[in-house]
Every structure is written in C-alpha cells, then in structure tokens.
C-alpha positions in Angstrom: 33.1 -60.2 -91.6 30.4 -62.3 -89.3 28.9 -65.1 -90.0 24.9 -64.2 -89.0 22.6 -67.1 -89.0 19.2 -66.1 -89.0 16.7 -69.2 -87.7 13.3 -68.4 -88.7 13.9 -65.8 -91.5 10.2 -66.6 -92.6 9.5 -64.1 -90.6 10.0 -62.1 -93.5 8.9 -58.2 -92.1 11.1 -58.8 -88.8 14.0 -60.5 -90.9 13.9 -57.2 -93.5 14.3 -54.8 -90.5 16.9 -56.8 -89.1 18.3 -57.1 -92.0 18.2 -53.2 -92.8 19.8 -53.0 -89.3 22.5 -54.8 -90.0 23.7 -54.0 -93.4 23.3 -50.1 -92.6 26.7 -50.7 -90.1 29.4 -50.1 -92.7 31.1 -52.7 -90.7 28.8 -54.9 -91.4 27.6 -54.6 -94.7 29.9 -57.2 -95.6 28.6 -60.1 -93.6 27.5 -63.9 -94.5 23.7 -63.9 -93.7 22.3 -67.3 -93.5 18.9 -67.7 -93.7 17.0 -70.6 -92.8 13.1 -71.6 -92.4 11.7 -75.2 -92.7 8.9 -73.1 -94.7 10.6 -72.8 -98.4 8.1 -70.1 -99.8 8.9 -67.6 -97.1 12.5 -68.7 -96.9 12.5 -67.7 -100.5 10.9 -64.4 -100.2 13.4 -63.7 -97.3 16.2 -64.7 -99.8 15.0 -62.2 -101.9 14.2 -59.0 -99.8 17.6 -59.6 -98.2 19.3 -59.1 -101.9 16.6 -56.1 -102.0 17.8 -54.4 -98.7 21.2 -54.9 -99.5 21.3 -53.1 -102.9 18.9 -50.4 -101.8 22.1 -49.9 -98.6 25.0 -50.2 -101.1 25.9 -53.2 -99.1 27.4 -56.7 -100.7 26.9 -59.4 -98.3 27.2 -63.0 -98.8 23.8 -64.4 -98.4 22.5 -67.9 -98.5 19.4 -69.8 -98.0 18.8 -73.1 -96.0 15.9 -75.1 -95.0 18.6 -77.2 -92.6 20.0 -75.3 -89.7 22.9 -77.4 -89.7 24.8 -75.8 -92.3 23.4 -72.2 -91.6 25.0 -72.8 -87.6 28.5 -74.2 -89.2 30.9 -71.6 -88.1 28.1 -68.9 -86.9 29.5 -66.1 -84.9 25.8 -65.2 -84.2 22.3 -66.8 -84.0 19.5 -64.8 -84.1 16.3 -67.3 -83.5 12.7 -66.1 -84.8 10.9 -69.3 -85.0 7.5 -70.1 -83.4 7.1 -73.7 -83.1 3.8 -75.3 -84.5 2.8 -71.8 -85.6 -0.4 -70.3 -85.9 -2.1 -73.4 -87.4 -2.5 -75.3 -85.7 -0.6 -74.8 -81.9 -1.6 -71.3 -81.3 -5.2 -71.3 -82.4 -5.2 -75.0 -79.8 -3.6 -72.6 -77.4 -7.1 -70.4 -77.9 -9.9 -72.3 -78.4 -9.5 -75.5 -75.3 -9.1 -73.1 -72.8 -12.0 -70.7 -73.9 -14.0 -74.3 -73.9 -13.4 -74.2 -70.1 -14.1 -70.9 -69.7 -10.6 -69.2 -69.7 -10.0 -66.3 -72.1 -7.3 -64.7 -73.3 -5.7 -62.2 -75.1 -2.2 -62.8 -76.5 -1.5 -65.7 -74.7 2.0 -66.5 -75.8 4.4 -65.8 -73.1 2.2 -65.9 -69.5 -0.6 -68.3 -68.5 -1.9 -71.8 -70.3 -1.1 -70.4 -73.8 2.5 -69.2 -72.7 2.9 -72.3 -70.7 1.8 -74.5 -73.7 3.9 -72.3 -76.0 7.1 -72.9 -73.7 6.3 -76.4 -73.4 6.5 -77.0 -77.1 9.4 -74.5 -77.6 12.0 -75.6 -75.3 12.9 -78.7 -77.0 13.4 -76.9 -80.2 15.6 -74.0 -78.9 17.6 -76.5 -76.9 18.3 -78.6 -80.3 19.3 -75.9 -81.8 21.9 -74.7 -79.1 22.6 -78.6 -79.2 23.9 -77.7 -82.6 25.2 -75.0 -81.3 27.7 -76.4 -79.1 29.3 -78.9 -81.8 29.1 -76.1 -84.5 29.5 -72.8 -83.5 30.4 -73.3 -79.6 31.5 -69.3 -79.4 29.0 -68.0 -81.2 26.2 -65.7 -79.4 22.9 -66.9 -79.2 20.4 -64.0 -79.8 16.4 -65.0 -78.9 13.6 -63.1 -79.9 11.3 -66.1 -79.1 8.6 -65.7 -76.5 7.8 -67.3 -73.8 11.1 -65.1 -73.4 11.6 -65.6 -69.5 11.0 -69.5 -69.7 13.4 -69.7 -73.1 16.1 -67.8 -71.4 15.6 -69.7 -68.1 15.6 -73.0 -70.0 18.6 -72.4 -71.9 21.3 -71.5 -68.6 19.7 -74.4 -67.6 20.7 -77.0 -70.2 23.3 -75.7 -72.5 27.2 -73.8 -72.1 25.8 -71.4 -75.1 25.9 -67.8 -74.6 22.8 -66.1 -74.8 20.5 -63.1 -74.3 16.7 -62.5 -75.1 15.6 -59.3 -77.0 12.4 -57.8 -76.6 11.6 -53.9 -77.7 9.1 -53.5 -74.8 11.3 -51.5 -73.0 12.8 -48.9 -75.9 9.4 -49.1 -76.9 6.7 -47.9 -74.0 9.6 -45.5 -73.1 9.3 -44.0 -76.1 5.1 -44.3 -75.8 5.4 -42.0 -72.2 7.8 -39.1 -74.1 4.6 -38.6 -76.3 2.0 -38.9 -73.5 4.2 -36.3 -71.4 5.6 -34.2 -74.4 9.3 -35.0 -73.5 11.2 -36.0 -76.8 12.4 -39.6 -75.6 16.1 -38.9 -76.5 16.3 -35.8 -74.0 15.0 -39.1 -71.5 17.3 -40.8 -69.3 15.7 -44.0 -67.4 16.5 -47.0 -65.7 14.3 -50.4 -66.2 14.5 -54.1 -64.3 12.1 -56.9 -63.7 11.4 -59.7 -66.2 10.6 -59.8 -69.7 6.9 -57.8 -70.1 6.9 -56.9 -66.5 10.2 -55.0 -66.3 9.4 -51.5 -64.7 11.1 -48.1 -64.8 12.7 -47.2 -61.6 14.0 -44.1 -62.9 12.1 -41.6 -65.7 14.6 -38.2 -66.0 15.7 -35.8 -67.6 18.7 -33.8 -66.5 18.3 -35.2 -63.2 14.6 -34.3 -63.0 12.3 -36.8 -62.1 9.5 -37.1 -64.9 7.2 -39.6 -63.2 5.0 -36.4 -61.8 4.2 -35.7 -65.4 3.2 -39.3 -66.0 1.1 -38.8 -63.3 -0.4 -35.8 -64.3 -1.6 -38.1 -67.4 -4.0 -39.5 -65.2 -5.1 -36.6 -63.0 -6.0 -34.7 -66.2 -7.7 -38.0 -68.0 -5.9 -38.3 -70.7 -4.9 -42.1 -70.9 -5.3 -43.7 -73.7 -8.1 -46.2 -74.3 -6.0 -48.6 -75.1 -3.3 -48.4 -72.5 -5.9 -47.7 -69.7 -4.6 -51.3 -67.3 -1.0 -50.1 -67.5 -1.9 -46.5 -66.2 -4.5 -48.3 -63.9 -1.2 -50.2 -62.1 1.0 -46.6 -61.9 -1.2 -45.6 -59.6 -1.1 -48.5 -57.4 2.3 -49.5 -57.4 3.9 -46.2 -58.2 5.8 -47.3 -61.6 4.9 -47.8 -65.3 5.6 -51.5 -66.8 7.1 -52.2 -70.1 3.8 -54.4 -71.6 1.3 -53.5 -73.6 -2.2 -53.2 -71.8 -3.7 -55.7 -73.4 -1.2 -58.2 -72.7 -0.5 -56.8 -69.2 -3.7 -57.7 -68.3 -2.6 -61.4 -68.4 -0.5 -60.7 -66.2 -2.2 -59.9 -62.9 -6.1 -61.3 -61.8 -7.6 -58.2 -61.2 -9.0 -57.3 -65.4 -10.3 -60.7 -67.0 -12.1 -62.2 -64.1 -15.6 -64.3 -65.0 -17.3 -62.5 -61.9 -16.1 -59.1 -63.3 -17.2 -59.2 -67.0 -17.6 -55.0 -66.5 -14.1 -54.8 -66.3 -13.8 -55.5 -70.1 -15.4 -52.4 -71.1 -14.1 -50.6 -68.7 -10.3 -51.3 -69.1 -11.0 -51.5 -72.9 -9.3 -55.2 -73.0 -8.7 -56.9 -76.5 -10.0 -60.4 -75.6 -8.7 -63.0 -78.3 -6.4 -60.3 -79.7 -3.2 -62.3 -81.0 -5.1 -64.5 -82.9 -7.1 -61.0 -84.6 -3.6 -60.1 -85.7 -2.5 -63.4 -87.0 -5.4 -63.8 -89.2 -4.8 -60.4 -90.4 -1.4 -61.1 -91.6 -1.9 -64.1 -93.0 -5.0 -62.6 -95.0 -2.4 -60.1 -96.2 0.6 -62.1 -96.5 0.4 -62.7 -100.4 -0.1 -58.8 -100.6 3.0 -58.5 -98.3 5.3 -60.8 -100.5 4.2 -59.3 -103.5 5.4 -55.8 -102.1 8.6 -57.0 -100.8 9.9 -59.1 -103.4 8.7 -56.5 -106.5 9.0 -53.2 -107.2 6.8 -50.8 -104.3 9.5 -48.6 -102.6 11.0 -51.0 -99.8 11.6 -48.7 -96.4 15.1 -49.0 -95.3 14.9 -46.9 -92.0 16.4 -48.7 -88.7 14.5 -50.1 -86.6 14.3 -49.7 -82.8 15.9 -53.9 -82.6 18.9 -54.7 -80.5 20.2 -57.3 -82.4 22.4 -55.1 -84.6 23.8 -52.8 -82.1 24.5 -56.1 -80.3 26.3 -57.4 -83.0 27.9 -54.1 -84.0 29.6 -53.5 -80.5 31.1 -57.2 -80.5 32.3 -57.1 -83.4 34.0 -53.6 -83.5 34.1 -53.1 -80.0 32.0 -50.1 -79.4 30.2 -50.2 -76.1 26.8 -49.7 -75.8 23.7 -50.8 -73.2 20.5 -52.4 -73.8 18.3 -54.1 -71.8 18.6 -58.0 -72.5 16.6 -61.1 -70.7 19.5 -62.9 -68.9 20.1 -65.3 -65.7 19.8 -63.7 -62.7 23.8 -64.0 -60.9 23.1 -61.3 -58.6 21.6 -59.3 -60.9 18.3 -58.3 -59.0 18.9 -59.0 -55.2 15.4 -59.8 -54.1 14.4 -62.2 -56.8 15.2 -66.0 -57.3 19.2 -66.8 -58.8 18.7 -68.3 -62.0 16.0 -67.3 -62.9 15.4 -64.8 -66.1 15.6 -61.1 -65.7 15.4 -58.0 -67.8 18.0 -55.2 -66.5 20.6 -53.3 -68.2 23.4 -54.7 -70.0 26.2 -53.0 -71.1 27.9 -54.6 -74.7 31.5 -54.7 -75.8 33.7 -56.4 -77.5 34.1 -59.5 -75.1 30.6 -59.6 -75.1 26.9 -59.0 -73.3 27.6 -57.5 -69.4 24.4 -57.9 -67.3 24.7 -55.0 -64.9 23.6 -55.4 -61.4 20.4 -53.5 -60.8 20.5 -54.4 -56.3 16.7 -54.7 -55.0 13.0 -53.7 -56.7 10.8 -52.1 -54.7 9.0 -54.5 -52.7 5.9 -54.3 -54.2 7.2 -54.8 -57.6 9.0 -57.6 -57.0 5.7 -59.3 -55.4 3.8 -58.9 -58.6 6.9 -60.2 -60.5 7.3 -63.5 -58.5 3.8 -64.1 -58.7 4.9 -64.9 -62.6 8.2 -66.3 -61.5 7.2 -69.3 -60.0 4.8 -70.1 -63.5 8.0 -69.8 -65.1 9.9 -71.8 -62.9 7.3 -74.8 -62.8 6.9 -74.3 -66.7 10.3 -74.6 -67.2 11.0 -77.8 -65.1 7.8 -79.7 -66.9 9.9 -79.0 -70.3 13.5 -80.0 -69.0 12.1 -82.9 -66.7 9.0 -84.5 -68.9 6.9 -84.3 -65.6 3.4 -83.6 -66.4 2.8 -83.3 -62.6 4.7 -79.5 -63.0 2.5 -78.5 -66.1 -0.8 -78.3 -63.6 0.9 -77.2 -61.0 2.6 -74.1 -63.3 -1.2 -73.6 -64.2 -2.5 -73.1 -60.8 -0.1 -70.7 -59.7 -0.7 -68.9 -62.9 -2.7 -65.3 -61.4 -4.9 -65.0 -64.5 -5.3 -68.7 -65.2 -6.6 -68.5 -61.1 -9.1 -66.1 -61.4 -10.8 -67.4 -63.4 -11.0 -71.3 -63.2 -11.8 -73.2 -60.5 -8.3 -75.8 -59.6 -10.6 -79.1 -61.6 -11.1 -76.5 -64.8 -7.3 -76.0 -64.6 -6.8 -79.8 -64.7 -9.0 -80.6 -67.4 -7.8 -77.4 -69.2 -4.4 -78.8 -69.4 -5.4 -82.6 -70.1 -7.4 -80.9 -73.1 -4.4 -78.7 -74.1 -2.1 -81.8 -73.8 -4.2 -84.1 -75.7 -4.6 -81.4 -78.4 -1.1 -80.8 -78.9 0.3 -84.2 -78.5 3.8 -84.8 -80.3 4.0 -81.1 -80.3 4.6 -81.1 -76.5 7.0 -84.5 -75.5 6.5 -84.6 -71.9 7.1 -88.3 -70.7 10.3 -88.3 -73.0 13.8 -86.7 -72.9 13.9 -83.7 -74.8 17.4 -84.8 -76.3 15.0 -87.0 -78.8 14.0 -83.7 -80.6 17.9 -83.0 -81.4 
C-alpha cells in the first residue's frame, strides 16, 4: 500500500473529498495517510474526518497526524500539497487592501496580477523546502500541487528541484461540465480537447461523436441566455472563437478590457465580483466552527467522489490503469508556439511509470497572444522568487494586463514597495531561498 502525505490537511473539506477519493479505490483503501498542518486544531479535525471517511467506505487505512512534514515525507510515494502560505490573516487580506489603497482592485487575486505575484513570491520558498525534503526523503515519490499561483509553482519547481511533479486544478473537468448544461449535452456523451495554462487553458475541440458542439455554445449567446455570472467568459467566445477554463470573475483578471478605472460601467455590465475571494474567506471562516462540528460528529458525512485528479492519479500509478487528465507541467515541446519551460496545462496521459504530458503542437494564434501576455508575469514573478531580485517583482507588475490598466507605471512602484513592506519576512527577496529549508 502507498504511503500518501497530505501537506496542508487543514484544509479539512478538500482533505475529506480527497480522502473519500482515495479510500473508495479498493486498491487503495489500505494506504498510510499522513496528515500534516502547522495548525493543530484543524490537523485534528482532519485526523478525525479521515477515521470518519474511512469507516463510512469500509476502508482500514493507516492514518497519522503530524505538525512536522519531516516525518509525514519519510518514505512518501506521494505528496499532495494544500497549503497557502501566510493564509488569509494576514497575507491575503495585505494582498487586498495596499493595492485597493492605490487604486487597483481585484477580485480573487491569488494566481494572476499583484496579489498572485505576492502570493507566488511568498509561496515559492515554501514549496521548494518542501521538495528540498523531498529529495533527501522521498526522492521517487510524486509531487502532486494543488497550490495556486499554479503556473508560477510549477514553473518554479522544474526550475530548482529533480522532484517529479504536476499541478491539479478542476477548471477544466469543471466549466466542461458547466457548457453540457448550458447546451443540454450530458458532459459524459462530450469528447474535448483543452491546452493553454492553468485558468486560461481553452478548448480546442467541444464534440460529440465527431460533431462539433461549439455552434451550440454559440447559440447560448445568440439566444441571450448567458448566465449573469459567466457573462466575461462568453463575452471572449465571441472574440476569440473558444471558451476558457476560468471562472468569469476570475477571468476578468486576466485580460484589461473589464476592471478598468476609466470604465467603471463595465462592472455592472459584465456583472464582476470585485473583492470576491476575500467574501468567501470570511464566509468560511464565519462558518468554520459550524463546519468542524458537522464533520467531526454525527450529521450524515457525504461520501460521493469528487471531480479531483489526485486519486485517479494515484490509482493509475499504482495499479497501472491508464487514464488522462489535464495536469500543469513544463512545457518540453508540449505547446509549440509558447516559451520551453514554461508551465502549461494540456493532456496527460497516466500509467504506471508515471504522468505523460502529451504534445498538444500549436494554439491558435490569437490564443496564444492572450496567454503570453500572462506568461511573461509568470516568468518575471518566478525569477524575483528564485533570484531575490526585487528589480523583477516591478517589472512582473508592469507587464501584468490588469495591473496596467489600471495604474499608472509610479502606482505600480509604490504598489509593490507597499505590498513588500507589508509582507516583509513573509516575502525574502534580498536572501537565498535555501534559508527557508
């Protein structure tokens, strides 16, 4: 049986799905979970769902708790990483409140403009001490991040470590399965094909049977019947001819033409959630001693699976089964007409040696315009954190399209010296990132 390691189990609803996930595999249900979180109330709760899930499955797996990651990684086969550094108190609300000081604003803000690039800034060293571990105790094991920033996490780590790895994101599995019911196709009579990056991936092929779908997506628009709150993503279909993967209110971030300070109609008029990660993290935390009550007593505990790919990842390497997702990898020829090494989001076939990127060729042009546009943030964002030069963190800023329409290049400056100050041992630029080993 695998050895799982679970790094961040204090996310305790995403740990109990993953969980449910992984213990429904009759393979499986015999595994050593290790849970760990440097938060000891939550890593308790998630101790005790994950006896919970396992008796409600009929599974017996080993499970033990850690607030050290060091003896959770000993002899992992895989690492499944859920952490968010400096959580919501205080690094995410900083991530919020400087930039709307300077006029910026935002709406989830965690993997694209200043708030992703703070995020990433603060996250790298972190994810590269744990693969760190990695290499001395578990050097086989696979490496399976469900962190965002996801692009500049992946990027970072074929950067700096040997450790295998792919990113997981349900964007994909989930706005295919957000058309089928805006077209009336059931999603598994749909075939489809999607590449770009993380949150700007795009489907290239919508079928079923061979026939193309994308005139019925179409017809969505033609008969106005988009959705409020997917109104930017249906905006984009018709002027680059293919849906993304991201929600509307993130995709919005995305691009400079729907949060602009000289447009404030646009708001309305695209129906965009300013501020809206931080809504949802206030909500959970304001029911979070609801939640733990629920999940560690005796309310019914749901034990359906999940739409995840961390368990049919782990399920095909360990039995051998081949499957395909769509995993955030380094691009070795993998999309022809973006940069090599930088983190894409294509198909990847999984078997028993492993994760198989599959080569995807070239986007349309126009597609991979938009993408690079977020590219070279990424890039810049991701030298800053591997290089401590605080030069790269403006100029990652700058380039950043939503970040640029609406600050003037001296805002973007003192945005970040603000930001930078804020944060400051949260973010070590000036020093080696091997310190935070």
């Amino acid at each position: 049986m695998p050895k799982i390691a679970l790094i961040g189990a204090g996310s305790v609803v995403f740990t109990k799905n993953l969980l449910v996930d992984i213990l429904s595999f009759p393979e499986l249900a015999g595994s050593h979970i290790a849970l760990m979180d440097i938060d000891a109330d939550r890593l308790a709760t998630a101790e005790r769902v994950a006896h919970r899930v396992a008796e409600l499955l009929g599974a017996r797996p080993k499970v033990s708790s850690h607030s050290d990651r060091l003896p959770a990684l000993e002899g992992a086969d895989f690492v499944v990483v859920t952490i968010q550094v400096g959580g919501y108190q205080p690094s995410t609300v900083i991530d919020f409140q400087v930039p709307k000081r300077h006029g910026l604003r935002q709406t989830i803000g965690d993997t694209v403009g200043i708030g992703g690039i703070m995020r990433g800034l603060r996250t790298i060293p972190v994810l590269l001490g744990i693969a760190r571990d990695m290499e001395r105790l578990c050097p086989d094991a696979l490496l399976l991040n469900y962190t965002n920033p996801m692009a500049m996490l992946c990027w970072a780590l074929s950067r700096a470590t040997p450790i295998r790895a792919v990113g997981l994101c349900h964007s994909v599995q989930g706005t295919a399965g957000s058309l089928a019911s805006d077209i009336g196709v059931p999603i598994g009579e749909i075939d489809y094909l999607c590449a770009g990056i993380n949150h700007l991936a795009f489907y290239l092929r919508f079928e079923r049977d061979g026939e193309d779908l994308y005139p019925l997506i179409q017809r969505v628009v033609e008969e106005g019947r988009v959705p409020d709150w997917n109104r930017v993503r249906y905006e984009m279909l018709t002027r680059l001819g293919y849906f993304v993967t991201e929600s509307s209110e993130h995709f919005a971030e995305y691009c400079p033409h729907f949060i602009r300070r000289d447009r404030p109609d646009l708001i309305g008029r695209f129906r965009i959630p300013l501020d809206e990660y931080p809504r949802r993290c206030e909500a959970q935390i304001a029911d979070w001693e609801a939640l733990r009550r629920r999940l560690e007593g005796d309310a019914p505990l749901e034990v359906e699976r999940s739409q995840e790919y961390g368990s049919l990842i782990i399920h095909s390497v360990v039995t051998g089964e081949p499957r395909t997702i769509n995993g955030n990898v380094e691009n070795r020829g993998l999309i022809s007409n973006l940069p090599e090494g930088c983190c894409v989001e294509v198909p990847c076939r999984v078997d028993g040696d492993g994760v198989h990127p599959q080569p995807v060729g070239a986007l349309p042009p126009q597609l991979a315009g938009v993408i690079m546009t977020n590219v070279n943030v990424q890039s810049l964002a991701v030298e800053a954190a591997l290089t401590g030069k605080r030069e790269h963190v403006y100029h990652a800023a700058m380039l950043d399209p939503h970040t640029a329409s609406e600050l003037t290049l001296d805002e973007i400056w003192a945005t970040v010296d603000d930001l930078l100050e804020a944060h400051g041992e949260m973010i070590p630029l000036g020093r080696a990132w091997e310190a935070r080993r």
